[in-house]
Each structure stands twice: as C-alpha cells, then as structure tokens.
N, C-alpha and C positions, 0 to 999 in steps of 0.2 A: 516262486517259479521264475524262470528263467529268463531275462528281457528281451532275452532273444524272441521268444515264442509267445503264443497270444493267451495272455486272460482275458477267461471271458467274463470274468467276474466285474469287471470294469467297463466306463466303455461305453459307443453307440453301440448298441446290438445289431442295426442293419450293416454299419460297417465294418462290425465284428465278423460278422460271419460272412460278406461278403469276402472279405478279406481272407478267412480260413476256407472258404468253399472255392475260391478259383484254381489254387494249386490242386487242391480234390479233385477235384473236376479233370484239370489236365493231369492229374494220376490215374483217376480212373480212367479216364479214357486211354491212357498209351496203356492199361494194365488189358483193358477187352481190345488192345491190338495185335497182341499174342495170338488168339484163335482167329482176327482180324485178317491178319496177314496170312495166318496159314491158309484162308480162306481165299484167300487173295490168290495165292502162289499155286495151291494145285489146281483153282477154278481155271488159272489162264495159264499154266505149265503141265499140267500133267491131262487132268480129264472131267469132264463134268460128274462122271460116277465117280471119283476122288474126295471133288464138291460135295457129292451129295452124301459121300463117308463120312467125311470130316462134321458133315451138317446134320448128321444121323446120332453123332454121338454129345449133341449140343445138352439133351436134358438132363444126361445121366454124368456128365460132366459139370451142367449148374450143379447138382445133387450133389458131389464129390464137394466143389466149391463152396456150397448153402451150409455144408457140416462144419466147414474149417469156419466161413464166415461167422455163424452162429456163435462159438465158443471164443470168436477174438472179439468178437462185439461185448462179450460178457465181460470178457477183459478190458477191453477199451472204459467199458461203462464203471468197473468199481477204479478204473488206475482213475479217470477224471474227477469221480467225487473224490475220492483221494486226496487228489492234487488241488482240489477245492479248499477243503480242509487242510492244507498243508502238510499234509504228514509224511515225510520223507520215508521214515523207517518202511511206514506202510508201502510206500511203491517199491523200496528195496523188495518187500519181500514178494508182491506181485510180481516183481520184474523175474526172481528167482520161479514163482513157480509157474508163471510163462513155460521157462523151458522143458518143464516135465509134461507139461500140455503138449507142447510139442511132438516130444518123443511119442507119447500115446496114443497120438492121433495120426502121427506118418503111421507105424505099423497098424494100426487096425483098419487105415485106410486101404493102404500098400495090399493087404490080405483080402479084404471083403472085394476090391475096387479088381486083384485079377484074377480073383475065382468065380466072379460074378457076373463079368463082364458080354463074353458072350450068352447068359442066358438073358440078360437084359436086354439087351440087343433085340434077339427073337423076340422077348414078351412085348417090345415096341412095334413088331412086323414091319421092322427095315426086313427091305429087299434083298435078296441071295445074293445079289449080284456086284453089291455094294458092302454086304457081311464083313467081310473076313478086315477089310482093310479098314472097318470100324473098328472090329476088335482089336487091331494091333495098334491102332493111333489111343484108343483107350486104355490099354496095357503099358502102354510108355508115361501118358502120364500119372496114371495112379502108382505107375514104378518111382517115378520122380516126384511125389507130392509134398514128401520134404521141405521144397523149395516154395510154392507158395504157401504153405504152413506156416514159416520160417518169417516170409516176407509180411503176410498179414499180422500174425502176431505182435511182431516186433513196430512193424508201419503204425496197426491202430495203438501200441504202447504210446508213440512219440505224438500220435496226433491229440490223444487225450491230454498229454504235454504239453499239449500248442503246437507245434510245430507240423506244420502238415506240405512242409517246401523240402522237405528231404527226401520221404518217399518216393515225389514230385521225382527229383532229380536220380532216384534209386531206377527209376520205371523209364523215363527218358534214354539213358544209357542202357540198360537193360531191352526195350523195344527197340532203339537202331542196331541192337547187335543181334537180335530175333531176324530184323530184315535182311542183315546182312548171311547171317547162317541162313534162313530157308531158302533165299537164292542159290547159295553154295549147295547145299546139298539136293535142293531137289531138280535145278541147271546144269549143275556139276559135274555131282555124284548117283544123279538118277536113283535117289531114295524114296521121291514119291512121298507117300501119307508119313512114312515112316520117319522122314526127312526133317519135316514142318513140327513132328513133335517131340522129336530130339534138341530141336532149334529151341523149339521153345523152354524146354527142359534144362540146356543147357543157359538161357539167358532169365531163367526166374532162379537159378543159383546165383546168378551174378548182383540180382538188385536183392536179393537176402541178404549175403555177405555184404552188399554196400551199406546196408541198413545196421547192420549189427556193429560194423567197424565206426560209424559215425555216431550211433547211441553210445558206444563206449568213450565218444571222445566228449559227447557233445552234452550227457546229462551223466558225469563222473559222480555228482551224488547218490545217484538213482541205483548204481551199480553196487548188488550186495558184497558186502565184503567176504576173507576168509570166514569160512565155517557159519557164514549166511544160505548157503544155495542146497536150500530146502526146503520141501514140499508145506506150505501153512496149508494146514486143514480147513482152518476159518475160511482162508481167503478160496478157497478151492471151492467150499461149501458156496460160499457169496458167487462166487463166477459161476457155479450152476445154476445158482439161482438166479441169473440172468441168460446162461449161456442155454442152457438146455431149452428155454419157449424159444428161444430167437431160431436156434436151432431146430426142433420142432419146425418150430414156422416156414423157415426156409424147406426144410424138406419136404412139407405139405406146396408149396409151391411149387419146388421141383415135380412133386408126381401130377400137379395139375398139368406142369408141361408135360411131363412124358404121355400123360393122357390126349392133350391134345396133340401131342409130335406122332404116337399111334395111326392118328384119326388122319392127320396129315401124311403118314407113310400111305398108307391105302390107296392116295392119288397117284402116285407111281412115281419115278425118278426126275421129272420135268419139273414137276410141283417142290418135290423135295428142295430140289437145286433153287427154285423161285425161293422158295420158301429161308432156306438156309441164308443168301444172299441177302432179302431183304429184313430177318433179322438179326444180323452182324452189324449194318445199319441202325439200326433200331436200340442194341443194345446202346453203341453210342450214344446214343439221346437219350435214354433211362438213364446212363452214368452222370449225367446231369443233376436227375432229381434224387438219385442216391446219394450224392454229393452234399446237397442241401440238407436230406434228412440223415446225414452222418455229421454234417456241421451243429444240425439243433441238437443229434444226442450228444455229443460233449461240450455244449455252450448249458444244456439243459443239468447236465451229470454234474458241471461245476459250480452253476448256482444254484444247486440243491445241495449238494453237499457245504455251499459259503450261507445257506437259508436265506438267500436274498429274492424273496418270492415276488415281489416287482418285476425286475429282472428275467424273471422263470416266463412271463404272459406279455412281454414287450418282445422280445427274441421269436417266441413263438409267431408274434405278428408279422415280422421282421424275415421270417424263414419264409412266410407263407407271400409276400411279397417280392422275393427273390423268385418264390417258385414262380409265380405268375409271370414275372417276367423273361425268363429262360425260357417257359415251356412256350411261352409265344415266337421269340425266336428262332427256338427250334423246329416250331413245328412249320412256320414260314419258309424257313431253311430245305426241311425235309419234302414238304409239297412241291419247291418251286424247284428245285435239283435232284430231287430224288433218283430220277431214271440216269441222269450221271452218275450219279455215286454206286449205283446198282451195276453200272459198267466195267467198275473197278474189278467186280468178280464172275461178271459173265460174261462170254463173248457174243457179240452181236447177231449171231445166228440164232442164238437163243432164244430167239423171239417169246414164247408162251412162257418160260421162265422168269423171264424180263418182265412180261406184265404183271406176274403173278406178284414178285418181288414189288414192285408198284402200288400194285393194288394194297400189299396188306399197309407198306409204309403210310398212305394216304390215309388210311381208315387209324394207325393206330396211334400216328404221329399229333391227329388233331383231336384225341382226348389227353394229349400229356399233363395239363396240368391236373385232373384226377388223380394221376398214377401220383405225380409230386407231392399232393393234399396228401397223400395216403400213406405216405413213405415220411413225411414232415410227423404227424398225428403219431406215428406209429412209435418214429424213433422219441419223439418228446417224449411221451409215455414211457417208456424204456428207461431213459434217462431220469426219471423223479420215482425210480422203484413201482411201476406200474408193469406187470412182465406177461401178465397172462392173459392181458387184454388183446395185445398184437397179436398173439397166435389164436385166439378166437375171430381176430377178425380176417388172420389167413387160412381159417376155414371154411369163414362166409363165401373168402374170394376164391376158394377152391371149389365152393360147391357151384359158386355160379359160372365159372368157368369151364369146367365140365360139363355142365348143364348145356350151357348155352351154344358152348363145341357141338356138342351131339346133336343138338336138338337143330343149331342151324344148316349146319351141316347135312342135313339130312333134306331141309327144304330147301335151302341156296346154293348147296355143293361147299367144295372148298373156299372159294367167297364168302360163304356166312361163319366159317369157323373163324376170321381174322376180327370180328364181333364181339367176342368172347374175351377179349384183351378190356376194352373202353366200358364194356357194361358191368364186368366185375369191380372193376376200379371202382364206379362213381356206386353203386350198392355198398361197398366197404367204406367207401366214405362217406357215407348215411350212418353206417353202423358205427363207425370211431366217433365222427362229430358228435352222434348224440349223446358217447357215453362219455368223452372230455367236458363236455360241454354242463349235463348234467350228474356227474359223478363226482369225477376225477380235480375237473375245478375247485367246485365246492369245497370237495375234500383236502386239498392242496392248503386253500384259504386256511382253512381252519387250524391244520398242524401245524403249518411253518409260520404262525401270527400268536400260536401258543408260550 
C-alpha cells in the first residue's frame, strides 16, 4: 500500500484512526452542506414554504442516498480486506467493476426516483401548498444522481486505500462552488427550489470528476489495464453480499424517517420549517459519528483480511473512545449555540419554528454518543464479514422508532416525537452489544487463532 496513505494494519489504533476520521469528518460534513446550504439560501432568500419544500423532501432523498450508500459500503468493505491482503490484481478488478455499479444504479435510480416522486410526496402528507416545488427539487436530483454515485463509489474505493484527504479536498471545492451557484441562481436568476438543486447538481459533478482524475494519477497500480474492465462475478457476488444488508438497512431507516417525517407533516408548515432547520443541524453532528464508524469499517476490513485479531478488539476500543469524546463536544457545542446556528435558516420572525428547531436539537444532541455506539458496533461487524447482523438491528431501531413516534406523539404532540431519535439508539445498542459481545467475539477468537 501506498505510503502515502494509511495502514491500518500497523500502528497506534487510536491514532490510527484518529487520524483517518478527521479528514472524514470534514468530508462528511461539507458533503451534508449541499442540502445545508440549499437550505440555508431559500429559508432566507426565497420563502419559508421553499424551506419547508426543500425540508419535505429530506426522507425520500436519505432513501435515494441509503441505496447508493449501501452498495459502496459493500465496495469499500471487500477493496479494504483486499488491500489487507495485498492483492493488487484483486482491487484492479474491483475497481473495473465499481463502474458497471455505477452505470446500474444511475438508471434504475434516474427511473424509480422520477416516476415515483410525486406519489411519495402525498403518501408522506406534505402539504399542497408546498407539493409541487418538492416534486421538482426531487426530480432534479434523481435526474443528476450520476454524480453522487460517482463520488461515493470512487471516495469509499480510495478511503478503503487509506487515503481519506482526497475526498476531503474533492468536497471542499465542490461545497464552495454549491455556495457560490445557489446565490447565483436563486439571487440572480430567481430559480428558487429549482436553483439550489441544479447548484447542487452541478457541484457533485465537479468533486466526482476531481475524485476520478486524482485516483488515476494517484493509485496507477489499481487501475485495470487493457481488456481488464470487466464485470468479475465473484467480486459482484462478494459486494452483495455486503452491499444488499447495508443497503436493506439503510432503507429500512430511511422509511422509519419517512414514518416519522409523515407524523411530523400533520403539524402543518411551522413545524415542518422548525423541524427541517433543526435537522440540517443535526445531521452535522451525526456526520461525526458516521465518520468514526466508517473509520472502524476499514481499519476492521484490513485487519481481518491481514488476520491480526489483536488489532481487530484494540481499534474497536479505540473507535469507541473517539466516539465518546466528539459526541461530548458536540453535543456541548449543539446545547450551548444551537438557537444561533438555527438562525442561519430561519428568520427571526419565526419565532414557533425557531423553538421547535431547538427543542428537538436539545433532546437529540444529548444522546449522541448512543447513536456513535451503534454506528461503531455496526460498522465493526460489517468489516469482519458479519453483514446480517446490522440490518437486524435496523429493524429493532425501526420498530422502535416508529413506535415511539406514534405513540409519543400522541401523548406529548410534536415534542414527544423528537424521543423517538435517543430511545431507539440506546435499545439497538442493547441489542448489537449483546450479540458482539457474546457471539461475534467469541467467534472471531476462535477462527482467526486457528
């Protein structure tokens, strides 16, 4: 591997992945600035019922994204033991049949994403009044989905590589040219929803292509040769066999949001806008703990694949002590500034919006590090060929997120649905811990000491 980039096979584990989780972290984060900013630009340029468009089309939009996520996490997972194992040939031909994933996933998305869009819509009971400029902010980007296809793919190839500073810098340049386009166009050229998601459209082509021109220059072993780039069955076979639970998984998430994004339309468009506002927020601080547990699956994926089982339960400790201390700072961060940051997208009139937006940051900001445990657990798991375990436990946290929606919801109002976030987290991790703990462990000891 490349000295450039980080083995994890070697090495402090804390400051291993310290190290591969900070540029993550500021990838992820300028990646959720995309919808960030759009959110930004027509809360305080165009109109609250824009806000509350753009904020209508938040679950069915994770769902688009949970699909693409899913299948590159699959990929990430066999290119790092891969790269574990040393085997060049093998990432050549990962790398080749990346791109046929690719191609198959823009069009089946491209098709389901704008034939499907406005009945989605309704089956969430967004408001009429807000309708149509959902559907059309959703039709642009499922028209474009190409481009974060493109970027994930080719992003988690390079991070399973080590290399997790490129991205970094694909997404940096990519977000300042988002801000700069959605001013233009929706300042400008008075495009409105339409504006912010051409912008964005047009700036996740830009860090794809940055991504692909720099994996060509920067891992030229990796790149299959003539009459390499084609489909391996194996390897196709192996990326479902991670991609498809992850994927699963993510979608069963996504519909627990749309469940409760439903339950949340029903409060009417005040709520919406509170609600949209204060999780745009929110996600920022998750990309935190995704971060973490995107660092442990490929520190976990390449010492399982090098069988250095030591290694495999020192890292893990290592993530879990990372999370703890991020999810403290963030959540100190998020209590003690929250109603500022919540101003970036509401105006000050706004008053019931603005609480709303408060309230649920307060409530969901200080179970962070649950959500961290759960997304650490998950992804370790993932990473040592444990695949079907995660999506049984984004079942448990569907049912009880659902559950708990409705049910509080019904005695607290819109206040007890923000509940439903912290009480599913720590039930899922009851359920992961106990089966790592007495399963997974055990079973781990036993193979890799054979």
């Amino acid at each position: 591997m490349s000295k450039k980039n980080i083995d994890m096979t070697e090495g402090k584990p804390l400051e291993l992945l310290t190290a591969f989780t900070i540029p993550m972290i500021l990838g992820n984060v300028f990646q959720q600035l995309y919808t960030m900013v759009d959110t930004m630009v027509v809360g305080k340029f165009v109109s609250k019922d824009a806000l509350a468009a753009v904020g209508a089309t938040g679950a069915i939009l994770f769902l688009m994204i949970s699909i693409i996520i899913g299948f590159t996490v699959g990929t990430a997972i066999v290119t790092a033991q891969t790269a574990g194992a040393k085997d060049t040939e093998g990432i050549r031909s990962i790398f080749s049949t990346g791109f046929y994933i690719i191609i198959i996933e823009t069009v089946a998305l491209c098709i389901i994403g704008n034939l499907g869009s406005k009945p989605a819509l309704r089956l969430l009971n967004t408001p009429e009044d807000i309708i149509n400029q959902a559907d059309l902010y959703l039709r642009i980007n499922f028209s474009s989905c190409i481009a974060p296809i493109m970027y994930n793919v080719i992003s988690q190839f390079m991070r399973s590589l080590g290399d997790s500073k490129t991205p970094l810098y694909a997404l940096i340049i990519s977000s300042v040219l988002n801000i700069i386009l959605d001013l233009l166009f929706v300042i400008v050229f008075h495009m409105g929803v339409a504006g912010v998601a051409v912008a964005t459209a047009i700036s996740q082509f830009v860090s794809a292509f940055y991504c692909l021109i720099v994996t060509w220059k920067k891992f030229p072993e990796y790149i299959p040769l003539k009459g390499q780039w084609k489909i391996n069955g194996g390897i196709i076979k192996t990326i479902l066999k991670f991609g498809i639970p992850m994927a699963l998984q993510n979608m069963l998430v996504s519909f627990g949001m749309m469940f409760v994004q439903s339950t949340i339309n029903n409060y009417g468009t005040n709520i919406v806008a509170g609600y949209t506002a204060g999780n745009k927020v929110d996600q920022i601080g998750i990309q935190f703990m995704n971060s973490v547990g995107s660092a442990i699956s490929t520190y976990a994926g390449q010492n399982y694949g090098a069988k250095k089982l030591k290694r495999l339960f020192e890292g893990l400790k290592a993530s879990l002590v990372l999370n703890f201390l991020l999810s403290l700072i963030l959540a100190m961060v998020i209590i003690g500034f929250g109603r500022f940051i919540v101003l970036l997208f509401l105006k000050t009139s706004e008053t019931e919006a603005i609480s709303v937006a408060v309230r649920y940051l307060i409530i969901v900001s200080s179970f962070y590090l649950f959500c961290g445990i759960s997304n650490i657990l998950q992804s370790f798991l993932r990473g040592v060929n444990y695949v079907t375990v995660p999506t049984s436990a984004s079942i448990v946290e569907l049912v009880v997120k659902i559950g708990i929606a409705f049910g509080f919801s019904y005695l607290f109002g819109y206040n007890g649905i923000w509940w439903a976030w912290p009480i599913s987290w720590i039930i899922t991790d009851v359920f992961l811990y106990g089966y790592y703990f007495f399963v997974s462990k055990p079973h781990l000891k036993k193979i890799m000491s054979d």
